[in-house]
C-alpha positions as CSV (number, residue, x, y, z in Angstrom):
1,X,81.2,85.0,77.3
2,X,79.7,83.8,74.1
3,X,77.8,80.2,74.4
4,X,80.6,77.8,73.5
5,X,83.6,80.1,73.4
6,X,86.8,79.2,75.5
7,X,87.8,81.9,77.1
8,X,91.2,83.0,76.7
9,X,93.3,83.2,79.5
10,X,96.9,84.3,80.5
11,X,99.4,82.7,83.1
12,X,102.0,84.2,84.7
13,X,105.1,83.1,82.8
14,X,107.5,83.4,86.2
15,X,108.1,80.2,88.1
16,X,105.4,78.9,90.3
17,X,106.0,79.5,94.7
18,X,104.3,77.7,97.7
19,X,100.5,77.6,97.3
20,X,100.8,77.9,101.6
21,X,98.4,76.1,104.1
22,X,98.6,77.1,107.8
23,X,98.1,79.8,109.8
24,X,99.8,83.2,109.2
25,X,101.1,83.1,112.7
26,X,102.3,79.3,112.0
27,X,104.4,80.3,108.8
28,X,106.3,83.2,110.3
29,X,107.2,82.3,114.0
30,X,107.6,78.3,113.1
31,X,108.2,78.0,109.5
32,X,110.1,80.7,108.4
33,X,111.4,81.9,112.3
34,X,114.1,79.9,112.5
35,X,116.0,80.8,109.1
36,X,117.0,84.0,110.8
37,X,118.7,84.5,114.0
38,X,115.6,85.4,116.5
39,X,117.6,88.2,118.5
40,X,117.4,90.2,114.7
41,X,115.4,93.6,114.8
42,X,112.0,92.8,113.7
43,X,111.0,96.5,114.2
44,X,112.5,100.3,115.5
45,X,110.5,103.0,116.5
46,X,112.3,105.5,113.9
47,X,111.9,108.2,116.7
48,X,112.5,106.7,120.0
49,X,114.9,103.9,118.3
50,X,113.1,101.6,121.0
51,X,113.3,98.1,118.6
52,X,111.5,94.9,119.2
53,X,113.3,91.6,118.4
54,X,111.9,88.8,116.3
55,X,112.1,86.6,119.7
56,X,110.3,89.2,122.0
57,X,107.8,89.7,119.5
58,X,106.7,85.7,119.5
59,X,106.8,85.9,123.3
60,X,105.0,88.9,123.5
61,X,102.3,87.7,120.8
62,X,101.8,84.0,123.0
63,X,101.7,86.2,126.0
64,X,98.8,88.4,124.5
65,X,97.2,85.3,122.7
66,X,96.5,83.7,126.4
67,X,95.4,86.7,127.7
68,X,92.8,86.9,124.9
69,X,91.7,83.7,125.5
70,X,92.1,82.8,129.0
71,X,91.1,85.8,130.6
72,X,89.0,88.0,128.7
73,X,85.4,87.5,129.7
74,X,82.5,89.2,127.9
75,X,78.6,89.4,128.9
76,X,76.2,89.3,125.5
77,X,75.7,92.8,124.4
78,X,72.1,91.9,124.0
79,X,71.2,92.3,127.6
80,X,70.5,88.5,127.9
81,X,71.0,87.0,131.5
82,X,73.6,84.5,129.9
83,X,76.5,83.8,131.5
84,X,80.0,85.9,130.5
85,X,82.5,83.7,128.2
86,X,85.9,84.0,127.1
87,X,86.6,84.4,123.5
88,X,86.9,81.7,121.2
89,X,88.4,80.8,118.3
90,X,87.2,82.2,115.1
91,X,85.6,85.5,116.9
92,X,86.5,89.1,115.6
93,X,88.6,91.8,117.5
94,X,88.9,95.3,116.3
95,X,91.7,97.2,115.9
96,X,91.6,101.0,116.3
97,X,94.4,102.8,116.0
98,X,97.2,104.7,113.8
99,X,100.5,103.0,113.7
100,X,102.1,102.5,117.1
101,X,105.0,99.5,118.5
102,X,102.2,97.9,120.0
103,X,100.7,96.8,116.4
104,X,102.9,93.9,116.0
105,X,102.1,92.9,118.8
106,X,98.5,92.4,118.8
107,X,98.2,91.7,115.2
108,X,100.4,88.4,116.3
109,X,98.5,87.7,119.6
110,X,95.4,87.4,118.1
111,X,96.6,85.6,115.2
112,X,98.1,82.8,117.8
113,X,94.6,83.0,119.5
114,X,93.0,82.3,116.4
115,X,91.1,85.1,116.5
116,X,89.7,87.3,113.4
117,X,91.2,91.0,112.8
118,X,89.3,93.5,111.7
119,X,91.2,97.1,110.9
120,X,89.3,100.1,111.5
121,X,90.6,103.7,110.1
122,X,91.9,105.7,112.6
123,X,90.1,108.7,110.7
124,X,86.5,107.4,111.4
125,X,83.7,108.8,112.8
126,X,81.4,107.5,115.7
127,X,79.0,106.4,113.2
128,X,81.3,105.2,110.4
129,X,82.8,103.0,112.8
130,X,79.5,101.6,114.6
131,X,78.6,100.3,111.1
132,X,81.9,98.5,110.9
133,X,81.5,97.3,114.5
134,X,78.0,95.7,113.6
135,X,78.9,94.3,110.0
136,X,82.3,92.8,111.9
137,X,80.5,91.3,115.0
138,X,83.4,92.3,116.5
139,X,83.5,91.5,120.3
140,X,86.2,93.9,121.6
141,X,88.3,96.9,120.5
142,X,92.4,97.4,120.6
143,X,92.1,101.4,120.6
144,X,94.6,104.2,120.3
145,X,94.4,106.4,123.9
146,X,93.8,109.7,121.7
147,X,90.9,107.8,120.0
148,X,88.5,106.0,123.4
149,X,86.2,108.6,123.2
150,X,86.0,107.9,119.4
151,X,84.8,104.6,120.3
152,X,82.9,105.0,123.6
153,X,80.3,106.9,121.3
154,X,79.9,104.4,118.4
155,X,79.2,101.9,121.7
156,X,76.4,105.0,122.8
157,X,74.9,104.4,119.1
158,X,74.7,100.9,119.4
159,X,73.0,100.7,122.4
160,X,75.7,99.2,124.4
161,X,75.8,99.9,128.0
162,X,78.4,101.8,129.5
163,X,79.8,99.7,131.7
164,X,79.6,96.8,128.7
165,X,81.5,99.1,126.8
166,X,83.8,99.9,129.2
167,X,84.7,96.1,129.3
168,X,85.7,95.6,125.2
169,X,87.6,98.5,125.1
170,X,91.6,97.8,125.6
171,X,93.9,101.0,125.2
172,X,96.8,100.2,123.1
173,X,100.4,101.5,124.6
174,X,102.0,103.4,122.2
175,X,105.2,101.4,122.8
176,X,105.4,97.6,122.8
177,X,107.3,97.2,125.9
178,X,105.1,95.6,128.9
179,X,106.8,96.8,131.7
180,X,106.3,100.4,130.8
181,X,103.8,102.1,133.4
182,X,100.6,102.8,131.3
183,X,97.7,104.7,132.7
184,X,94.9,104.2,135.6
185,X,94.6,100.3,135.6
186,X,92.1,100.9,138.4
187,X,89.3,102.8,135.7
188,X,90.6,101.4,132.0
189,X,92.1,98.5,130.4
190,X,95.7,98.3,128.7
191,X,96.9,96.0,126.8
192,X,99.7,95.3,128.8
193,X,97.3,94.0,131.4
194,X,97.0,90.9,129.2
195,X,100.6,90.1,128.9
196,X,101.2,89.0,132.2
197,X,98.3,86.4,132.8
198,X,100.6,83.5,131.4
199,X,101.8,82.3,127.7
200,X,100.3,80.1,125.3
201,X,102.4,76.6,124.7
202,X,101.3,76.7,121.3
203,X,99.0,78.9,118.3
204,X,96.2,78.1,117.3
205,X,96.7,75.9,113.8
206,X,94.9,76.4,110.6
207,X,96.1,73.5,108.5
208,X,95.0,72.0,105.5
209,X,91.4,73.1,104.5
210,X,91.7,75.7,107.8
211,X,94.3,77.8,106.7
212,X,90.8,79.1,104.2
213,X,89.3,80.3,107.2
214,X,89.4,84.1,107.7
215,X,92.1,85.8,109.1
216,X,92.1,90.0,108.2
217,X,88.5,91.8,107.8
218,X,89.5,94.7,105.6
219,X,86.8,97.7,105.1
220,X,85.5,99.8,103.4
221,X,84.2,97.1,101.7
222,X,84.6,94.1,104.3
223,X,86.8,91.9,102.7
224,X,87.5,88.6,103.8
225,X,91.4,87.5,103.9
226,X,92.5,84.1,104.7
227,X,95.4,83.0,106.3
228,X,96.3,80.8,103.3
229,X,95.4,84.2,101.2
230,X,98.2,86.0,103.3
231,X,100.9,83.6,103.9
232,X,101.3,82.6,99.9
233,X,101.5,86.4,98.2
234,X,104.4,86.6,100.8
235,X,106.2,84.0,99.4
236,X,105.0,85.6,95.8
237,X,106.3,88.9,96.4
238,X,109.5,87.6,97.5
239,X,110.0,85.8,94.2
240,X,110.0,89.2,93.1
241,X,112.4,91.5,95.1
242,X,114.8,88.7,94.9
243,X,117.2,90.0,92.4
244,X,117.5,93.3,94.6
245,X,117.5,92.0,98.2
246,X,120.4,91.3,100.1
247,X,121.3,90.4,104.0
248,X,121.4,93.9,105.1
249,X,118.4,95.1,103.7
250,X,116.1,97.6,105.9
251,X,112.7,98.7,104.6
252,X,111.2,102.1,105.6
253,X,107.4,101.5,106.7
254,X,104.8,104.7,107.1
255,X,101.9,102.9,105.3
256,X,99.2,103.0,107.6
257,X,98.5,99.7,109.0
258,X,95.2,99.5,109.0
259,X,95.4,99.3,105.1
260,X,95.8,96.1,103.6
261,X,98.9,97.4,101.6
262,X,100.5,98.2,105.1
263,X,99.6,95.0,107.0
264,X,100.9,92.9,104.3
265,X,103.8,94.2,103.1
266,X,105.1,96.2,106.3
267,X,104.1,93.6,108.9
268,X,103.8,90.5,107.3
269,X,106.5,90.4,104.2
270,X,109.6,92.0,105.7
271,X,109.1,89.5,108.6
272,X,108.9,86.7,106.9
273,X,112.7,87.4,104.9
274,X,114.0,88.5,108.2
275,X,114.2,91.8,107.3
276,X,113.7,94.8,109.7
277,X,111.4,97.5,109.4
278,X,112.1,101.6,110.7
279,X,108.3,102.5,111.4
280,X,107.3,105.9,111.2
281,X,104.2,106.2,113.3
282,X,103.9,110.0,113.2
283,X,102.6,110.2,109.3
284,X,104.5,111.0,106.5
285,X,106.1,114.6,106.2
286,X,109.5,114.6,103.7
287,X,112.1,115.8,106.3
288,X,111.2,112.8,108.9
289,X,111.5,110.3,105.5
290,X,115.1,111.7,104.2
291,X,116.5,111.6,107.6
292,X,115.4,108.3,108.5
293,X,116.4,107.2,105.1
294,X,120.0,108.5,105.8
295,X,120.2,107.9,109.6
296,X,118.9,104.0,109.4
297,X,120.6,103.2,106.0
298,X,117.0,102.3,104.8
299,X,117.6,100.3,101.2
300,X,114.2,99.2,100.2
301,X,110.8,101.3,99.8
302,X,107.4,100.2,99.0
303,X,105.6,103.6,98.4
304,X,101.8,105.1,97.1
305,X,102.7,108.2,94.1
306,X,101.6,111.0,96.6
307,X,104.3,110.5,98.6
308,X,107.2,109.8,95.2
309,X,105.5,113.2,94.1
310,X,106.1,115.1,97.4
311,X,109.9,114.0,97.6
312,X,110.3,115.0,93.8
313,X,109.5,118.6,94.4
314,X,111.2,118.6,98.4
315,X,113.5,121.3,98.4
316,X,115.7,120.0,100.7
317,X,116.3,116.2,99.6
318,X,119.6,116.8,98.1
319,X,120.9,117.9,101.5
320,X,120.2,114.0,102.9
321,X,122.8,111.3,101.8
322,X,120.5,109.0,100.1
323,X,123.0,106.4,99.1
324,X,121.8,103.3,100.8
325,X,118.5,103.2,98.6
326,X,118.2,100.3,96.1
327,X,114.8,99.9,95.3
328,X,111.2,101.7,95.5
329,X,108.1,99.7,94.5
330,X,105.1,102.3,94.1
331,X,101.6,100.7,94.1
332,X,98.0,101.9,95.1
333,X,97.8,104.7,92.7
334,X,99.1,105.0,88.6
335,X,102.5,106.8,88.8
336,X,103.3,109.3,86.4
337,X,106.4,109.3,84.5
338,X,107.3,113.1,84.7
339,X,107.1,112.2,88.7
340,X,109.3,109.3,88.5
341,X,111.9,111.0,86.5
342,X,112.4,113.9,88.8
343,X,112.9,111.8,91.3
344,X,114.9,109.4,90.0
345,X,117.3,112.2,88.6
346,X,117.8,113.9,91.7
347,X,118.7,110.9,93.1
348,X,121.1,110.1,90.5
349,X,122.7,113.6,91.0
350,X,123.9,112.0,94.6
351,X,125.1,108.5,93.0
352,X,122.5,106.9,93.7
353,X,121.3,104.4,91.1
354,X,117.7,103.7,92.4
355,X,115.5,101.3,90.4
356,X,111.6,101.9,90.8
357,X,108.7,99.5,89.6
358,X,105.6,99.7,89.7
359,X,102.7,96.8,91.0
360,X,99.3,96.9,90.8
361,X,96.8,94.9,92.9
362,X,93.9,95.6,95.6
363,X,92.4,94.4,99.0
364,X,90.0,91.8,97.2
365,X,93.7,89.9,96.1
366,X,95.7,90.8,99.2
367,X,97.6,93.2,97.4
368,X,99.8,92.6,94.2
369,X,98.6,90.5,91.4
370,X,101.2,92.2,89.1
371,X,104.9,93.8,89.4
372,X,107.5,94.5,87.2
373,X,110.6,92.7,87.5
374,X,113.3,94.7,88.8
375,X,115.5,93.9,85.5
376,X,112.9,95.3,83.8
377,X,112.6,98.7,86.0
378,X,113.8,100.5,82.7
379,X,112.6,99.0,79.8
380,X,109.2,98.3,81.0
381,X,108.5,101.8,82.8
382,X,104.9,102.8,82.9
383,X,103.9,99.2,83.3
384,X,102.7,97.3,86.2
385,X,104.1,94.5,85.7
386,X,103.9,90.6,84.6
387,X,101.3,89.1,86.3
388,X,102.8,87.0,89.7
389,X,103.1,83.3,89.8
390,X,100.2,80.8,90.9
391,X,98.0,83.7,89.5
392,X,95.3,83.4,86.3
393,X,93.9,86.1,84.1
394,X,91.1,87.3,81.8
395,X,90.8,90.3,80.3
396,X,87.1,90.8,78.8
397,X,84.5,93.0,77.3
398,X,81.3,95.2,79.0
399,X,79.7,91.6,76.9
400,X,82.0,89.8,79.3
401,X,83.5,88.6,75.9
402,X,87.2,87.7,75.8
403,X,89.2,90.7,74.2
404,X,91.6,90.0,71.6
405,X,95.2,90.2,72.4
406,X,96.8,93.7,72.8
407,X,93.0,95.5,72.8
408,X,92.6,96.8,76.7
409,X,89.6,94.7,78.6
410,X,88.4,94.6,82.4
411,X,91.1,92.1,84.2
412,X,89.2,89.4,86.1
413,X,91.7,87.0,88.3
414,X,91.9,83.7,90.2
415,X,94.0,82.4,92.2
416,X,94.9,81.3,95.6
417,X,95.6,85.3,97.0
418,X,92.0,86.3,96.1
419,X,89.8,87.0,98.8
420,X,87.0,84.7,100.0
421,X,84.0,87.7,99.3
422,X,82.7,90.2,101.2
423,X,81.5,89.5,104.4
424,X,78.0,89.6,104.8
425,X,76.9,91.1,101.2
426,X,75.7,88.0,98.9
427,X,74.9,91.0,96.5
428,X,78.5,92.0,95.6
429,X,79.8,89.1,95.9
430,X,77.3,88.3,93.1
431,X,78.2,91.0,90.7
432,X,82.3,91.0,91.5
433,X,82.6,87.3,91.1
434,X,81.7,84.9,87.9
435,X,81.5,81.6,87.1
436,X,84.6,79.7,87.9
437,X,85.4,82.3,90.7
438,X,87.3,84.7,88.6
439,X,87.0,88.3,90.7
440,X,86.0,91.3,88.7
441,X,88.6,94.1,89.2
442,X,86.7,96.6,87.3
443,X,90.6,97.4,86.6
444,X,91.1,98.2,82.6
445,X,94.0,96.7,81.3
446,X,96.0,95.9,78.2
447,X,98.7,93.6,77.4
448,X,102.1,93.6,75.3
449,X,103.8,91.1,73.4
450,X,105.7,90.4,76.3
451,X,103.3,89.3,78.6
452,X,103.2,93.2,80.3
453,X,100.3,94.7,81.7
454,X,99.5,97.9,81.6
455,X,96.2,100.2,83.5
456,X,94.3,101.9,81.2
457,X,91.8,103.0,83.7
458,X,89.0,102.2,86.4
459,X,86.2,101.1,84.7
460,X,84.0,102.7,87.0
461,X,85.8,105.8,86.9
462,X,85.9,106.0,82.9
463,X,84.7,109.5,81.5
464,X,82.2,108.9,78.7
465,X,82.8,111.3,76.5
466,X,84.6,109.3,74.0
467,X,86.1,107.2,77.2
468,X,88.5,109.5,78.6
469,X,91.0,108.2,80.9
470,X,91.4,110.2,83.9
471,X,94.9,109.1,84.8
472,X,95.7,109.8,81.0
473,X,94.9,113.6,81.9
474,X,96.3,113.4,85.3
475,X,99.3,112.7,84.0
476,X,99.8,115.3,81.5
477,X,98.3,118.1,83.7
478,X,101.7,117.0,86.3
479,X,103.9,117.5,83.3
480,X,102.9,121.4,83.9
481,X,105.5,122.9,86.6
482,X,102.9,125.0,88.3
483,X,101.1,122.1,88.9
484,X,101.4,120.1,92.2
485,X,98.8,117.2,92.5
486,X,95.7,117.0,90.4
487,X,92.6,114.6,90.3
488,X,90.1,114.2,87.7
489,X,86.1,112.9,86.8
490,X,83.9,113.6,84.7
491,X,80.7,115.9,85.3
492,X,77.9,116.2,83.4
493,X,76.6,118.8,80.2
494,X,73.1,120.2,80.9
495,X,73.2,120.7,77.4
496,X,73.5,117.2,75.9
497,X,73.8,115.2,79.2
498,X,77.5,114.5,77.9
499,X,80.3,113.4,80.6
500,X,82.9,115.9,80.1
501,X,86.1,116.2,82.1
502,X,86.6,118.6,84.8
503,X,90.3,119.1,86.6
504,X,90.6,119.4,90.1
505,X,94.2,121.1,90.3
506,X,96.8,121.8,93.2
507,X,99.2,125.0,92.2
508,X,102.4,124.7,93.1
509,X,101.7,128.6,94.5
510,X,99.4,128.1,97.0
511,X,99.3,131.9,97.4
512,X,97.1,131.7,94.0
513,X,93.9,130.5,96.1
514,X,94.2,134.0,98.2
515,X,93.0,135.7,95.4
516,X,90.0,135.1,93.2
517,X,91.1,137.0,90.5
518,X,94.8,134.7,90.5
519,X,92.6,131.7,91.0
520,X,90.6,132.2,87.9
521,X,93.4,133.4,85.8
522,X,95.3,130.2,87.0
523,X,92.4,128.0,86.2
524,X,92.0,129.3,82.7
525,X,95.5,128.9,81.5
526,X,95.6,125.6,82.5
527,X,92.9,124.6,80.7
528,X,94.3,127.0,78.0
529,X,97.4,124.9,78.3
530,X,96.2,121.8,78.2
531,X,94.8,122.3,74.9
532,X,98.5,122.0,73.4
533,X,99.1,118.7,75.2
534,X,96.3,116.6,74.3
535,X,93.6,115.6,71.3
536,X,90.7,117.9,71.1
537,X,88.4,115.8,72.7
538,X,90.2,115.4,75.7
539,X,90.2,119.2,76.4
540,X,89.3,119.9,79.7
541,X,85.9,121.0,78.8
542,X,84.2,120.6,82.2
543,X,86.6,123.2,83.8
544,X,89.8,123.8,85.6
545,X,89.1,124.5,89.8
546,X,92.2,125.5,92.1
547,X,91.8,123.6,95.3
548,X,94.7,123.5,97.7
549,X,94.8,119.7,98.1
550,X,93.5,116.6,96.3
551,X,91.4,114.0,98.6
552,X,93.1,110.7,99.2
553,X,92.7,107.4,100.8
554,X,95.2,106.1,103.3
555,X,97.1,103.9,100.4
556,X,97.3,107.2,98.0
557,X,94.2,106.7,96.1
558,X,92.7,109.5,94.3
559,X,88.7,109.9,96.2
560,X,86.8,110.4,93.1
561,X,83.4,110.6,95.1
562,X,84.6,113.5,96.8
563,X,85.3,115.0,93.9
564,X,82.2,114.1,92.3
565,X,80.2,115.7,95.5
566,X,82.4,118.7,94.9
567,X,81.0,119.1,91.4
568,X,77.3,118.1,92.3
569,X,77.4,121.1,94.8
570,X,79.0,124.1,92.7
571,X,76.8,122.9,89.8
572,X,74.3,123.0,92.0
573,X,74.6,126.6,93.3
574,X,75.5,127.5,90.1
575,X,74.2,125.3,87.0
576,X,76.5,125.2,83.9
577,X,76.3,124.7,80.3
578,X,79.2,123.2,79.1
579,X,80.6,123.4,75.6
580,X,80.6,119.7,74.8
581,X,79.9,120.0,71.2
582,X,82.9,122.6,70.2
C-alpha cells in the first residue's frame, strides 16, 4: 500500500455473533448441550441406521479422553532410555481414516483430553503421510483397519521400530458402539480398548487467552485451527441458515472428514443447533444420495459442484421423492449456473422449491468467509455472498494497492476465524500474511453496490494471455451438452512463450475415448465450438484433450497441478507450436 494511503476496507454489514472463547469440546457438550434434549440423534449410519445420541456421544468422548490420558503410555521414538509417559495436553494425535461412526467419537475424546488433531487423507501414500507424521509431531495414530499397513510403512520410513510402532497405532471400529467385538486384542489396539479404563469428570478448558491455542492441524498445507477459530464461525454460519432452518431439520453429510469443510460443518455445526446428521461413509455415488434423501427426509445440504453436477445429469433422480429438501449451500469449487439450473428445474418438476447459495471460504479461515443470504438465493445467483459478521476485508492490487470500488482485487481478510499460520513454515506465513495480520487469499474478487462478492479467479491459477479466467471458460464449455466435467490452465507457446488456454474435457460419451479417430474429432469441435461462445482471445488456443475424468480434491476442487503435469508430459513427448498470435 502506497506510503500514507488508508487502506480501504469493507465490513460485513450483517449483525455481529459471539467472538467465542473456550474450548470446542466446552461450547458444544456444556454451552450449547443443554438447549437440546441430549437423547436427540446426533448421528445415523445411513446404511446400518445404527445412530449415536447427543448423550452417548459426550460419554463416549469423556470415556476416550481418559483413556488417552490415563493410560496411554509411549517410549520416545528416539531410542533414548527415557522413561515411557502418558500423553499430555497440547500433544498431536493423528487421524487416519475415511468417514466411519467412530469419528465423532474420537474427534470429541481428544478434544476433552486437550489434545491436538491432525487429519490425514485416507488416499495417502506411505511417504506422503510420513512427511505429515514428522511436520505434525504427532505421537499416535487413530487408523482405518483397511489402511494399518498404510501406516506401519510410513513408521518403516521413519525409522521407528516395530514394536514402537506397533504401540501408536489404534484401529478405529467402523461403528461407534464399544461393546461390539473388534478384532485380536491380544496382537493390535482398538479403540474400544480405551473406553473402558474409566471417564473423565471434566474436559480439559481453553478459556480466555487458551481457547487461541491449537485445536485441528489441517494439511496439505498444515494449518493451524484454534478452538476459538472453530467455535465462533459456528455460531457465524448459523446466523446464516437461520431464515431456512427449522426443528426438524436433518443434514445429509458425505464430505470427507478429514477436510476442513467436512469437520466443521458436518461434525461441528449441525451439533451445535442440535441438528442430526445421516452420514454416508461409503463415498458419494447418486443412487445412495437420492435414496437417503427420500428415506431420512434429509432437508438441508452443504455440497462441493462435482457432486450438484452429477445429480443434474442422474438419470434416475426424478424416480426419488425429493420433497423434504429446502436448502443446498455449495462451496469449495465456483458453481456454474447452467449446473445449478438443471438441477434446480428438475427439482422443481417434483414440487420442490429448493433454494441454493453459494459460500466461498478456505482452510486458512476455517471455512466460510462469505455466503449469500438465503433471501437472496435468486437475485444474487452467481455470487458468493456478503461477507459474514465479525469478519474484515481488503481487496488490493499485484502493488498491494487498495482497488477502487467495483474493480476485482486479491481479497485479504481478518478476523477471529482465520487461522494462526502454518505450522512450522515461518516462510509462508511470511508471504500469506501482511501487516496488521490480514491473510492473503490469493482469491480474486470483485464487489457490487450491494456489498456482494463475487470470484473472479485464483490468482495463482490466472492464465496470462490477456488474464483469462479459467472458471470463466469452465463454465461455458459445461453449457455444451456433450460435455460432462471440464478443468482448465494455461500451457505455454514455444513460439512467443505466451500462456494460452488448454481444455481438459470429460464427454458425456465416454465411448468417444475408445476411439482415436472419435477422440480427436470430439476434441476439435469443441474447440470449434467454443469459438461461438466466447471473445477471440479466449479461444481455446492451447487445445481441447478428452480425458475420461477431471482430478479433484476431496472438497471438489479442480487439481490444476495435475493438469499442469499432464501438459508438461504430452508437450514433452511431443513439443507444440501454438497459434497464439491468430
Amino acid at each position: 500500500m502506497t506510503t500514507g494511503q488508508q487502506p480501504r476496507i469493507y465490513r460485513s454489514s450483517l449483525p455481529t455473533t459471539a467472538v467465542v472463547r473456550e474450548s470446542i469440546f466446552t461450547y458444544l457438550m456444556e454451552t450449547r448441550y443443554h438447549l437440546y434434549d441430549p437423547d436427540d440423534v446426533a448421528f445415523v449410519d445411513a446404511d446400518s441406521e445404527i445412530s449415536i445420541s447427543r448423550r452417548k456421544l459426550k460419554t463416549l468422548a469423556l470415556k476416550l479422553g481418559y483413556g488417552l490420558r490415563n493410560n496411554l503410555l509411549l517410549s520416545p521414538m528416539n531410542g533414548s532410555s527415557k522413561t515411557s509417559s502418558p500423553l499430555a495436553r497440547g500433544d498431536t494425535v493423528m487421524i487416519f481414516s475415511p468417514n466411519t461412526m467412530s469419528w465423532p467419537t474420537v474427534v470429541f475424546g481428544c478434544l476433552a483430553a486437550g489434545l491436538r488433531m491432525t487429519f490425514a487423507s485416507s488416499a495417502l501414500t506411505p511417504r506422503e503421510l510420513s512427511w505429515q507424521w514428522l511436520d505434525s509431531k504427532a505421537c499416535v495414530v487413530f487408523v482405518y483397519p483397511d489402511l494399518v499397513q498404510v501406516v506401519k510403512a510410513m513408521f518403516k520410513l521413519v525409522n521407528v521400530s516395530e514394536k514402537e510402532a506397533d504401540r501408536r497405532i489404534w484401529i478405529m471400529d467402523k461403528l461407534w458402539d464399544e461393546n461390539l467385538p473388534k478384532g485380536d486384542y491380544a496382537t493390535e489396539q482398538w479403540l474400544g480398548q480405551l473406553l473402558h479404563k474409566g471417564e473423565l469428570s471434566a474436559e480439559e478448558k481453553f478459556d480466555g487467552d487458551r481457547a487461541d491455542e491449537t485445536a485441528y492441524i489441517c494439511y496439505s498445507s498444515g494449518t493451524t485451527t484454534t478452538h476459538k477459530n472453530v467455535c465462533t464461525v459456528m455460531g457465524m454460519v448459523k446466523r446464516m441458515w437461520e431464515p431456512v432452518e427449522s426443528d426438524r431439520d436433518v443434514h445429509l453429510g458425505m464430505m470427507p472428514f478429514y477436510h476442513i469443510f467436512g469437520l466443521v460443518m458436518h461434525l461441528n455445526v449441525p451439533f451445535m443447533g442440535g441438528q442430526p446428521v445421516v452420514c454416508m461413509f461409503q463415498g458419494f455415488d447418486a443412487e445412495s444420495f437420492c435414496r437417503n434423501v427420500e428415506r431420512f427426509k434429509v432437508t438441508l445440504l452443504m455440497l462441493a459442484p462435482p457432486i450438484i453436477l452429477t445429480l443434474s445429469l442422474y438419470p434416475k433422480l426424478d424416480h426419488y421423492r425429493m420433497t423434504s429438501l429446502k436448502a443446498i449451500a455449495s462451496a469449495a469449487a465456483p458453481l456454474s449456473l447452467v449446473v445449478a439450473e438443471r438441477l434446480l428445474e428438475r427439482l422443481a418438476n417434483q414440487g420442490v422449491d429448493v433454494k441454493l447459495i453459494q459460500g466461498c471460504g478456505s482452510t486458512e479461515t476455517t471455512c466460510p468467509t462469505h455466503m449469500v443470504p438465503f433471501p437472496d438465493h435468486k437475485r444474487k445467483f452467481g455470487s458468493v455472498g456478503q461477507l459474514l459478521p465479525n469478519l474484515e476485508m481488503r481487496l488490493v492490487d499485484d502493488d498491494e494497492n487498495d482497488v477502487e470500488d467495483g474493480r476485482a482485487g486479491e481479497m485479504w481478510v481478518r478476523g477471529p476465524t482465520i487461522m494462526r499460520g502454518y505450522l512450522n513454515n515461518p516462510a509462508a506465513n511470511a508471504a500469506d500474511f501482511a501487516s496488521g495480520r490480514w491473510y492473503k487469499t490469493g482469491d480474486i474478487m470483485r464487489r457490487d453496490g450491494d456489498g456482494y462478492y463475487y470470484v473472479v479467479d485464483r490468482k495463482k491459477e490466472m492464465i496470462k494471455y490477456k488474464v483469462i479466467a479459467p472458471a470463466e471458460l469452465e463454465d461455458v464449455l459445461l453449457e455444451n451438452n456433450q460435455i460432462t466435467d471440464v478443468g482448465v490452465i494455461g500451457i505455454i507457446d514455444e513460439y512467443d512463450k505466451n500462456e494460452l488456454p488448454r481444455a481438459y474435457v470429460v464427454p458425456t460419451d465416454l465411448s468417444i475415448l475408445e476411439s482415436p479417430g472419435k477422440k480427436a474429432m470430439f476434441e476439435k469441435s469443441v474447440e470449434a465450438w467454443i469459438r461461438g461462445q466466447v471473445a477471440y482471445y479466449k479461444y481455446l488456443r492451447g487445445g481441447v484433450v478428452a480425458v475420461p475424468a477431471i482430478p479433484k480434491s476431496a472438497s471438489g476442487k479442480i487439481l490444476r497441478k495435475d493438469l499442469r503435469e499432464w501438459a508438461k508430459a504430452t508437450l514433452k513427448a511431443a513439443p507444440r507450436v501454438l497459434s497464439a498470435r491468430l
